[in-house]
C-alpha positions in Angstrom: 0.0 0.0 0.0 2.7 2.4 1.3 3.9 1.7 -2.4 1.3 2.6 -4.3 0.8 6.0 -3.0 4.3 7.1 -3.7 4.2 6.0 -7.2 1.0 7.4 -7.6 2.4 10.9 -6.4 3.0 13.6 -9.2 6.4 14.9 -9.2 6.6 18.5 -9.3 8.1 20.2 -12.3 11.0 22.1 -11.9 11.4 26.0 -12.6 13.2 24.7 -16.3 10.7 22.2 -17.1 7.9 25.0 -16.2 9.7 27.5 -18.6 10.3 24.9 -21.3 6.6 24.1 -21.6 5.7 27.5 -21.4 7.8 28.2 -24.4 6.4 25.5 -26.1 2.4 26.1 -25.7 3.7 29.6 -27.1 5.2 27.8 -30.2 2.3 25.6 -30.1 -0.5 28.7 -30.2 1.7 30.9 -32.3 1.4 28.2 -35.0 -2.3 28.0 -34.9 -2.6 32.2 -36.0 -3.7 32.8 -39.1 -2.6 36.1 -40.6 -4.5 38.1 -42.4 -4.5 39.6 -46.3 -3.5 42.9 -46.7 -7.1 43.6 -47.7 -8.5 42.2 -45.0 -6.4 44.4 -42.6 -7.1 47.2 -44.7 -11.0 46.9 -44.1 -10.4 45.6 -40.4 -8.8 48.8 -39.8 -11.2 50.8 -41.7 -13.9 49.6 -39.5 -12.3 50.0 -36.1 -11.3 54.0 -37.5 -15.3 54.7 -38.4 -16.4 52.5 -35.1 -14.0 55.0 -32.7 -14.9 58.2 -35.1 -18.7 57.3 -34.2 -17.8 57.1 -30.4 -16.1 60.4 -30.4 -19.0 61.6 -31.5 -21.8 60.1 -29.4 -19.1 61.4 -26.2 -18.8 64.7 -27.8 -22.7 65.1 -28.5 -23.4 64.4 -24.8 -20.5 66.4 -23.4 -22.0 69.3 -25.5 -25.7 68.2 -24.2 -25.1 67.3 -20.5 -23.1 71.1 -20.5 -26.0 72.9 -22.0 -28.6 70.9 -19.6 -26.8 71.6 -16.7 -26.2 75.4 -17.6 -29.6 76.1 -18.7 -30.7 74.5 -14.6 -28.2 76.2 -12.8 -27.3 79.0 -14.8 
């Protein structure tokens, strides 16, 4: 019995072996990126330009709308 519980107990990695297979689920996930056309990056950037550009504005609108509201209670 005494055995079978010590065989059965994981051995702790190392600080090297940790590293290692942390370099090498890197590897592994870098492998699995697929990289995009230049046309695709083109319009991916296009559309995150136009989604912050319409942002700006909705902040900017109620900037402009919360300042007039709150001059035209207290002021």
């Amino acid at each position: 019995m005494a055995k079978a519980k010590n065989s059965e107990k994981a051995i702790k990695p190392n600080i090297f072996m940790l590293i290692g297979l942390f370099i090498k689920q890197i590897i592994d996930e870098l492998r699995k990126v697929v990289t995009p056309t230049s046309k695709e990056l083109f319009f991916w950037s296009l559309a995150v330009f136009i989604f912050v550009l319409l942002l700006m504005a909705l902040v900017t609108g109620m900037d402009y709308g919360l300042g007039k509201l709150t001059l035209w209670i207290f002021g």
